[in-house]
LOGU-203806 format. One record per residue: residue in one letter; x, y, z of N, C-alpha, C, O, CB in turn. Coordinates in steps of 0.1 Angstrom, whole numbers, padded with zeros to 4 digits, always signed. Glycine has a CB too. Layout:
<recs>
aXYZXYZXYZXYZXYZ ...
</recs>
This chain:
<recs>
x+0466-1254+0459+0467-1263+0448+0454-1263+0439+0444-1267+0445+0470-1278+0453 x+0454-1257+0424+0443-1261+0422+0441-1277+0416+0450-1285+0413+0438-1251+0415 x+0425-1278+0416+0421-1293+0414+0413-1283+0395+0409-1273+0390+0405-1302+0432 x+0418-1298+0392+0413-1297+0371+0403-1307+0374+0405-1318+0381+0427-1304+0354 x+0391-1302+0369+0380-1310+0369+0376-1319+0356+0375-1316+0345+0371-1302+0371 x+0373-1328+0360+0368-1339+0349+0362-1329+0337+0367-1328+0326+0355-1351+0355 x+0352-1323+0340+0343-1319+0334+0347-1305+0323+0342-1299+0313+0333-1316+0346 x+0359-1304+0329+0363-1293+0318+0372-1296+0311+0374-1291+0300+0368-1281+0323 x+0382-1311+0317+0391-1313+0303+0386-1326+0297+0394-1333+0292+0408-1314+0306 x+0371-1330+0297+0363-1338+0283+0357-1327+0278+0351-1317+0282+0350-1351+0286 x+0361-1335+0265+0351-1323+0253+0338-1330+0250+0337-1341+0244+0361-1321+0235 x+0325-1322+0256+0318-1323+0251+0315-1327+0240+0325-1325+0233+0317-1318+0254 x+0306-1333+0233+0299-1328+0222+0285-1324+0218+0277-1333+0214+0301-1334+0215 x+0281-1312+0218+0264-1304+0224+0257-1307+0215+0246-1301+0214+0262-1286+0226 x+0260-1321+0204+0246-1324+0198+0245-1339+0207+0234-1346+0205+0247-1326+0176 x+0247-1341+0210+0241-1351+0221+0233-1346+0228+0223-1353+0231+0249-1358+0230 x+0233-1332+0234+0224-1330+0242+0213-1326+0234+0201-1329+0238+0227-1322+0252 x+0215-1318+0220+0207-1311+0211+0198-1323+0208+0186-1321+0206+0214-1305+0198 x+0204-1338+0209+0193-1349+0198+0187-1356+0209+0179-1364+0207+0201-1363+0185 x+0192-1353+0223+0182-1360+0234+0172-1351+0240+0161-1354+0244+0190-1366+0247 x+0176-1340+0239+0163-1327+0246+0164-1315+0232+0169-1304+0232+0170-1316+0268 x+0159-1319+0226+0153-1313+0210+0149-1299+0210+0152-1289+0202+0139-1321+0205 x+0139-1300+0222+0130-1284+0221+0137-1278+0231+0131-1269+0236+0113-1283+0224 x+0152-1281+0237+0155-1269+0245+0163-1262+0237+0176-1263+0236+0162-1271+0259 x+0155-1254+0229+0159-1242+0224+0178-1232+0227+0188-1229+0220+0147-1235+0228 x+0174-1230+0239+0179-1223+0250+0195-1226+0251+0203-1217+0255+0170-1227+0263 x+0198-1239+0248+0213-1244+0251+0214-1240+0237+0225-1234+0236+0217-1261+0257 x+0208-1241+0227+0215-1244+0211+0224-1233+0206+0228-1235+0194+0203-1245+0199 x+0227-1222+0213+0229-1207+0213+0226-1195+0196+0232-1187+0190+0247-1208+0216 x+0208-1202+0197+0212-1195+0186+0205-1181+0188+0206-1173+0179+0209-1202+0173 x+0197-1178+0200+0195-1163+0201+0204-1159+0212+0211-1166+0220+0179-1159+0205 x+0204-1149+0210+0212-1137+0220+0209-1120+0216+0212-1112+0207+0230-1139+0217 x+0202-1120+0231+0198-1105+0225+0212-1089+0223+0223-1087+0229+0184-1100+0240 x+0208-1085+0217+0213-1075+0208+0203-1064+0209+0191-1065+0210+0215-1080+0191 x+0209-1055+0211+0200-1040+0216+0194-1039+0201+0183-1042+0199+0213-1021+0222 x+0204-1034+0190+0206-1029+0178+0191-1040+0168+0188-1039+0156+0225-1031+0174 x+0188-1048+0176+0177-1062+0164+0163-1053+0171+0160-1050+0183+0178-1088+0170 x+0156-1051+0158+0141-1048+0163+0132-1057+0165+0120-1054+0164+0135-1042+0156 x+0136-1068+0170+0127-1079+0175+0125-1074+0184+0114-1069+0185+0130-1092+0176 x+0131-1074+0195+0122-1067+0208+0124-1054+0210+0131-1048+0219+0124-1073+0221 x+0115-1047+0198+0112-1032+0203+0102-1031+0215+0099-1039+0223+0106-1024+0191 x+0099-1019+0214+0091-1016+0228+0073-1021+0226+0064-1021+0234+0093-0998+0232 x+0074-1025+0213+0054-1032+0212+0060-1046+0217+0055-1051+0227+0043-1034+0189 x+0069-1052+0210+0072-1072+0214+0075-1071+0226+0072-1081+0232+0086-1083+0207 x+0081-1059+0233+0081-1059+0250+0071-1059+0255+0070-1066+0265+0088-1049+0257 x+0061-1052+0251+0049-1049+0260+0045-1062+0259+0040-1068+0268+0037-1037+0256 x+0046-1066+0245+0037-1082+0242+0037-1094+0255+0028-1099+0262+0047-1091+0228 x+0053-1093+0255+0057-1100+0266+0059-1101+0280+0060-1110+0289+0063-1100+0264 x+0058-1086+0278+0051-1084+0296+0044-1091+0301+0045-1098+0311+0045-1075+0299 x+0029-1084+0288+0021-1092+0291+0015-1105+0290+0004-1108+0293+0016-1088+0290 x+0021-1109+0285+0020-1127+0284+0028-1134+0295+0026-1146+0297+0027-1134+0269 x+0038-1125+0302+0046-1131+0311+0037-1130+0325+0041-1136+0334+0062-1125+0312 x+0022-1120+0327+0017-1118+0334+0006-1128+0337+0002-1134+0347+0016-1108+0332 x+0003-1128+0321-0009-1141+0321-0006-1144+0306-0008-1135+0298-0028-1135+0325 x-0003-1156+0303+0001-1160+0291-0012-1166+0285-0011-1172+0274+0014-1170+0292 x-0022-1165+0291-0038-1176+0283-0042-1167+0280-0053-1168+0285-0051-1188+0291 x-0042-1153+0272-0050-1142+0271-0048-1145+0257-0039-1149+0250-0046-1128+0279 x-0065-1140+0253-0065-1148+0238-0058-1132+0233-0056-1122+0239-0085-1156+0229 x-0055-1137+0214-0049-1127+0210-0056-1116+0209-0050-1105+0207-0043-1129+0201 x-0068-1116+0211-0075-1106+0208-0077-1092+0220-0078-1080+0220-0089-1112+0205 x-0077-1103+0230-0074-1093+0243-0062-1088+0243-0061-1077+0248-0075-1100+0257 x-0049-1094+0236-0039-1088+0240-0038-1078+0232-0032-1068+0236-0029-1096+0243 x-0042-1077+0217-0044-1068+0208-0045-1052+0214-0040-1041+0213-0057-1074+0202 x-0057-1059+0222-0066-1046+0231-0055-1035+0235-0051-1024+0230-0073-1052+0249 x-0052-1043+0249-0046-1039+0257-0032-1034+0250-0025-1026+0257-0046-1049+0268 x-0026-1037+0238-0016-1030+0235-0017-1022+0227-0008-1014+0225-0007-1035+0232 x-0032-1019+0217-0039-1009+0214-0031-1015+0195-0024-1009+0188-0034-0991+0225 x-0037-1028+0193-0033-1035+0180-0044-1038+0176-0054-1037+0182-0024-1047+0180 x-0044-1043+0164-0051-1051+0159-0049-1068+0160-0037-1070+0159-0050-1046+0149 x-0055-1078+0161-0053-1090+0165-0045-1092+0153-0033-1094+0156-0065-1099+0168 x-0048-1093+0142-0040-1099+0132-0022-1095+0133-0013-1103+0129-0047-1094+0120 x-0021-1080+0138-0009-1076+0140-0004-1086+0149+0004-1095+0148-0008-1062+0144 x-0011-1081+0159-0006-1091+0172+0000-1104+0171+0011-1107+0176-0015-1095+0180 x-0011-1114+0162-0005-1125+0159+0010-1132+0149+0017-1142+0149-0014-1129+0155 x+0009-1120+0142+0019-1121+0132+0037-1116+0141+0048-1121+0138+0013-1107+0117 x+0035-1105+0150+0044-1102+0158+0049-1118+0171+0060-1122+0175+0036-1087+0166 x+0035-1123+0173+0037-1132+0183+0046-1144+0176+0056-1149+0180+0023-1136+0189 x+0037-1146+0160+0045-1156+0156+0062-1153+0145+0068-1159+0136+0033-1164+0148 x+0065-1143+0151+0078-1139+0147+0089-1141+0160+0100-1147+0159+0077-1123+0141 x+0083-1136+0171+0088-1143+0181+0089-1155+0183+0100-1160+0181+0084-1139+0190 x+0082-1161+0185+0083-1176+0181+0095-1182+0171+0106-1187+0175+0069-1179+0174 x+0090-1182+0159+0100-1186+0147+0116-1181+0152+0126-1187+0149+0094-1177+0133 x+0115-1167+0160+0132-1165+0162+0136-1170+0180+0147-1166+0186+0137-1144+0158 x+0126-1178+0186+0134-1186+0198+0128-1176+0211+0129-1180+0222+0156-1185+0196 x+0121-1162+0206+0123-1156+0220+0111-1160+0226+0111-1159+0239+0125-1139+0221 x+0100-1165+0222+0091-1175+0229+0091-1187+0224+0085-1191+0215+0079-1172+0231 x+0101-1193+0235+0101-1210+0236+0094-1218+0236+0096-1230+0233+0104-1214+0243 x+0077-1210+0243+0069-1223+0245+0057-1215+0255+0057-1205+0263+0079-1239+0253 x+0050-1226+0252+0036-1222+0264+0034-1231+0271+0028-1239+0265+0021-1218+0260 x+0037-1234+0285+0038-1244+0294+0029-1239+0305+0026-1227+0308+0051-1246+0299 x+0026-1250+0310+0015-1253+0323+0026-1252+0333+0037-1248+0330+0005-1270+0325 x+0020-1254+0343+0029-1252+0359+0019-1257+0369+0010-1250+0375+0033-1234+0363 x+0023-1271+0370+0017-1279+0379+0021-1280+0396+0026-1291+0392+0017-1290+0373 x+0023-1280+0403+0024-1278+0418+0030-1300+0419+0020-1307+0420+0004-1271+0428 x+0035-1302+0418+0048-1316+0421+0037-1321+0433+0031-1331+0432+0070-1310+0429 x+0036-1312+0443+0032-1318+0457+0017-1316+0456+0013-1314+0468+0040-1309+0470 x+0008-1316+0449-0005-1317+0444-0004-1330+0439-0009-1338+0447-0009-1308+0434 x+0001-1335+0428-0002-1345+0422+0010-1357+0430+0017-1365+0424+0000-1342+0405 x+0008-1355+0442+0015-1367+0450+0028-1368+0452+0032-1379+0457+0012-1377+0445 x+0039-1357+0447+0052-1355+0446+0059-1346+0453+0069-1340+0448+0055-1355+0436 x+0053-1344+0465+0058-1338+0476+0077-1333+0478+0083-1323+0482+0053-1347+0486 x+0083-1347+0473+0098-1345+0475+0104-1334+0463+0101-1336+0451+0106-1361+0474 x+0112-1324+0467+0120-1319+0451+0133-1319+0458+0135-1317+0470+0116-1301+0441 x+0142-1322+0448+0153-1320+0449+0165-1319+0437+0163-1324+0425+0155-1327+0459 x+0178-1312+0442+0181-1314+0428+0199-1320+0433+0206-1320+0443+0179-1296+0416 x+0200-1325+0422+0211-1331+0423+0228-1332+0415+0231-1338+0404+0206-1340+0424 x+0234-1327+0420+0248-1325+0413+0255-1340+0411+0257-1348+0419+0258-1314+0423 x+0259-1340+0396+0264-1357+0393+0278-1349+0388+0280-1338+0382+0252-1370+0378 x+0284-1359+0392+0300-1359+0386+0302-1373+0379+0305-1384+0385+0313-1357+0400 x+0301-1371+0367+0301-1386+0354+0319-1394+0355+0330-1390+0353+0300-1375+0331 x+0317-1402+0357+0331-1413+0356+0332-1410+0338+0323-1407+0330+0327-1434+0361 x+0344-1413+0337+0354-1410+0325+0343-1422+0311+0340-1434+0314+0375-1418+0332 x+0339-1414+0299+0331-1422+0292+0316-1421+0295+0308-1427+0287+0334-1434+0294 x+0310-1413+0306+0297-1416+0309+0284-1403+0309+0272-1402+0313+0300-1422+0322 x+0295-1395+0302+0290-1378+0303+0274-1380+0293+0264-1373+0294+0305-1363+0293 x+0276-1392+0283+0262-1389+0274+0251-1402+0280+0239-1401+0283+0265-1390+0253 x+0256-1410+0280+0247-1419+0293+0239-1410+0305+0227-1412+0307+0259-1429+0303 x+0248-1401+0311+0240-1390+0321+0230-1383+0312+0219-1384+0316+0250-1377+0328 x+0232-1379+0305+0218-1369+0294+0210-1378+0295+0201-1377+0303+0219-1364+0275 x+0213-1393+0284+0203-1402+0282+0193-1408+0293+0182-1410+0290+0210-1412+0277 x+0198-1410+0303+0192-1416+0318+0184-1400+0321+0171-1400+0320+0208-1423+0333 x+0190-1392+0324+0182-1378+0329+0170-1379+0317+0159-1380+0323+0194-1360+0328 x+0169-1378+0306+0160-1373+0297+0148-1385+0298+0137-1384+0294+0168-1369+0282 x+0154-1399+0303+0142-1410+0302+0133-1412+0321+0123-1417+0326+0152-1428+0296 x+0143-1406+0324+0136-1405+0338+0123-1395+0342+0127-1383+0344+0147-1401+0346 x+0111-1396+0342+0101-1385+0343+0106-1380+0353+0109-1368+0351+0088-1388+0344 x+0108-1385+0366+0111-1373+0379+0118-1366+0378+0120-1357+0386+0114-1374+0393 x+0126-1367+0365+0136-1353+0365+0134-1342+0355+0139-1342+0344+0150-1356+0364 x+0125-1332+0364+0120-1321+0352+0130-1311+0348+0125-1301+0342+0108-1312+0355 x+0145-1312+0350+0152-1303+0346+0165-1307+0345+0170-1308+0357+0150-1293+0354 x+0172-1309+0338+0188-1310+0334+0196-1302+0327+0195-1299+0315+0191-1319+0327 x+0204-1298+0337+0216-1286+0335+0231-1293+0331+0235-1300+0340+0218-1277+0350 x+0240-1292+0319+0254-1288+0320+0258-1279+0324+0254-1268+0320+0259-1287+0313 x+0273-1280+0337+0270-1268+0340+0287-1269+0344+0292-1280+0346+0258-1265+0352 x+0293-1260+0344+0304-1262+0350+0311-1265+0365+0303-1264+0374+0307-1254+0347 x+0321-1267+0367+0328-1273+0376+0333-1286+0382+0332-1297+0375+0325-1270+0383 x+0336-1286+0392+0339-1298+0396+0325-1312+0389+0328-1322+0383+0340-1296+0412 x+0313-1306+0392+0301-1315+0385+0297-1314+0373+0298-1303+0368+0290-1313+0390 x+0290-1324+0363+0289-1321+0349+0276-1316+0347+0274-1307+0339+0292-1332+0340 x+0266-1323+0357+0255-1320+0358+0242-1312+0369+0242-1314+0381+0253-1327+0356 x+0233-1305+0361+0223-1307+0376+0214-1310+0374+0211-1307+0362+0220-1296+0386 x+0204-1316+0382+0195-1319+0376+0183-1320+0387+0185-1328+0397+0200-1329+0367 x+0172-1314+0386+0160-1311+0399+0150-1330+0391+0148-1337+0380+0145-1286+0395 x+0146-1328+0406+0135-1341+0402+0128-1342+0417+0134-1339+0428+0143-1359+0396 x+0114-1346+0415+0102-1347+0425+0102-1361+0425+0104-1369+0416+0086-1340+0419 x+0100-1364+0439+0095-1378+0441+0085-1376+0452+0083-1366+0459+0106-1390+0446 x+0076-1392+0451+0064-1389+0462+0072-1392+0480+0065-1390+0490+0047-1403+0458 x+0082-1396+0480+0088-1399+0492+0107-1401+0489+0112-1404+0478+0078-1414+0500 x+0114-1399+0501+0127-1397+0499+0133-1411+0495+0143-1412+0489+0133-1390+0514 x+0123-1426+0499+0129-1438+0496+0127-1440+0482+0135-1448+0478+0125-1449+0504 x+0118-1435+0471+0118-1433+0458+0131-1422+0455+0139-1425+0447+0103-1428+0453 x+0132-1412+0462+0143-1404+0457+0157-1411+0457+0166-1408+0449+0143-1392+0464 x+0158-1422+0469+0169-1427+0467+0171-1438+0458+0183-1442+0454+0174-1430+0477 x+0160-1443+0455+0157-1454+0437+0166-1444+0429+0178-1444+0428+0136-1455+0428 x+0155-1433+0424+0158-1426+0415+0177-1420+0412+0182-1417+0401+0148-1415+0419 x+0183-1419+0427+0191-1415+0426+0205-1425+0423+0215-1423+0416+0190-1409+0434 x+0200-1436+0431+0210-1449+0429+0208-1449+0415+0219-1448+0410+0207-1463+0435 x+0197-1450+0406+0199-1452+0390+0214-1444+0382+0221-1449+0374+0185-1444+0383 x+0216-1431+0389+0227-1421+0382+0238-1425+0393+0247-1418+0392+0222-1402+0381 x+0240-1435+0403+0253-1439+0405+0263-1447+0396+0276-1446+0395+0253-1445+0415 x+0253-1455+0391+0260-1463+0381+0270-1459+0367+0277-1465+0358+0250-1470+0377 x+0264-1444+0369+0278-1432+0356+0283-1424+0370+0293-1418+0367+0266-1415+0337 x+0281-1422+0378+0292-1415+0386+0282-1409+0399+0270-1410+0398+0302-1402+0375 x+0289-1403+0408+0289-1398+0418+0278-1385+0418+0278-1376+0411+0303-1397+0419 x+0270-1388+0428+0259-1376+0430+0260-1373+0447+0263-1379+0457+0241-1381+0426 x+0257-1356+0442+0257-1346+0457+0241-1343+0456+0235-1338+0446+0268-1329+0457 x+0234-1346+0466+0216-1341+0467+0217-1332+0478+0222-1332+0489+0203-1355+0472 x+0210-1324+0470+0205-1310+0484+0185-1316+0482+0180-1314+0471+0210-1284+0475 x+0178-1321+0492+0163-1318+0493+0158-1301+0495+0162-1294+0504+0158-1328+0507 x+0149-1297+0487+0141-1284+0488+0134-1283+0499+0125-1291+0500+0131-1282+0478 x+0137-1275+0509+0126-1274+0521+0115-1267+0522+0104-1270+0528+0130-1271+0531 x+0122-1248+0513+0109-1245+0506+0115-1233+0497+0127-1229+0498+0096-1241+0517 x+0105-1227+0487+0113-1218+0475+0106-1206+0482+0094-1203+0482+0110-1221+0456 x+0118-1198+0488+0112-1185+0490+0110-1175+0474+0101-1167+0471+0123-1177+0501 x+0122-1181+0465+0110-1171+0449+0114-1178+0443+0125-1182+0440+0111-1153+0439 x+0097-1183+0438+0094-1193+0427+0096-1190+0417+0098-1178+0416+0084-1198+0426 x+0097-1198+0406+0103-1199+0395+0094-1187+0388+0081-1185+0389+0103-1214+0390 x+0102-1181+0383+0101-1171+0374+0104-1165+0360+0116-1167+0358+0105-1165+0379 x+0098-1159+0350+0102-1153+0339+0115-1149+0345+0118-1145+0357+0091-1143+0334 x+0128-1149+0330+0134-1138+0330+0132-1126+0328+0123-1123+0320+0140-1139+0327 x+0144-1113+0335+0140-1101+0336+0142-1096+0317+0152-1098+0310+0149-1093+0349 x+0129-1089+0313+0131-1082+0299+0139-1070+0298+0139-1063+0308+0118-1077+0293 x+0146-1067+0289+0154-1055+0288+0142-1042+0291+0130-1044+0290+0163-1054+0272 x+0154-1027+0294+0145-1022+0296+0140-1016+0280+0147-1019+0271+0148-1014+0306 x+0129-1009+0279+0119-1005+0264+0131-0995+0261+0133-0996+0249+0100-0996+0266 x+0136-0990+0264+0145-0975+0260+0156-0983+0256+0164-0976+0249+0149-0962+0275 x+0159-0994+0257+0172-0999+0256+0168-1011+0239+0173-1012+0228+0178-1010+0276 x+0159-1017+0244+0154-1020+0225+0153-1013+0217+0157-1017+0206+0142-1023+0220 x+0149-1000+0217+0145-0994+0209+0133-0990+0206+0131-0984+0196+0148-0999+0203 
</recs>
């Protein structure tokens, strides 16, 4: 028998999520790579390599090493930019350093009416550094750090009140969060 899930027969609407999390680029669908676009030829690949290696390297070093001139460099960097394929330059703080030992993430299944209340509550909640739409039976996922599991169950009772949550706790990440993989250079162009 199959089961029809909530989540697939409400219709969204993806500017709610667009006007509560603004800079996630990433959901808005407006890049998608294309072999045939010379945005990432094989210099914006190298660019990116190397920024995905060590992203604080001033432009001038990275100039170097790709055998540019800085001014090139920057003008390339900020074309990436302007078309979405670098989203951003972010820190990466360790959760369990600054006293937030717990992560976990959690699958919510929204009661009927409550799918944009879930964005809104996820996006005002600091412990939760990541919110996913996602398909299936659940509407959402969503990771968040607490300093102990009886804050996590605060945190979590807050999102019972729009529907139903499944919690898996992190015990540990055998591979940490990572860049995605770049096309290969022969395949840009």
């Amino acid at each position: 028998m199959h089961r029809r899930s909530y989540c697939s027969d409400y219709e969204w609407v993806n500017e709610v999520m667009e006007l509560l999390l603004p800079a996630n680029r990433r959901r808005s669908g407006r890049i998608t790579y294309n072999s045939e676009d010379r945005l990432l030829d094989s210099v914006n690949l190298r660019l990116l390599t190397e920024l995905q290696a060590s992203p604080r390297l001033p432009t001038a070093e990275l100039a170097r090493r790709i055998g540019m001139s800085a001014p090139a460099v920057a003008e390339r960097l900020q074309r990436l930019e302007r078309a979405g394929v670098i989203a951003g330059y972010r820190l990466d703080i360790d959760p369990a350093a600054v006293g937030l030992p717990v992560t976990a993430f959690a699958r919510i299944r929204p009661m009927p009416g409550s799918l944009p209340k879930i964005a809104e509550l996820a996006a005002e909640t600091t412990q939760v550094t990541e919110c996913y739409r996602i398909t299936g039976d659940d509407c959402f996922l969503i990771k968040l750090h607490a300093p102990a599991i009886e804050q996590l169950e605060a945190i979590l009772d807050r999102f019972l009140a729009y529907g139903n949550t499944t919690t898996s706790i992190v015990v540990s990440t055998p591979v940490p969060k990572r860049p995605p993989p770049l096309p290969a250079p022969d395949a840009a162009g």
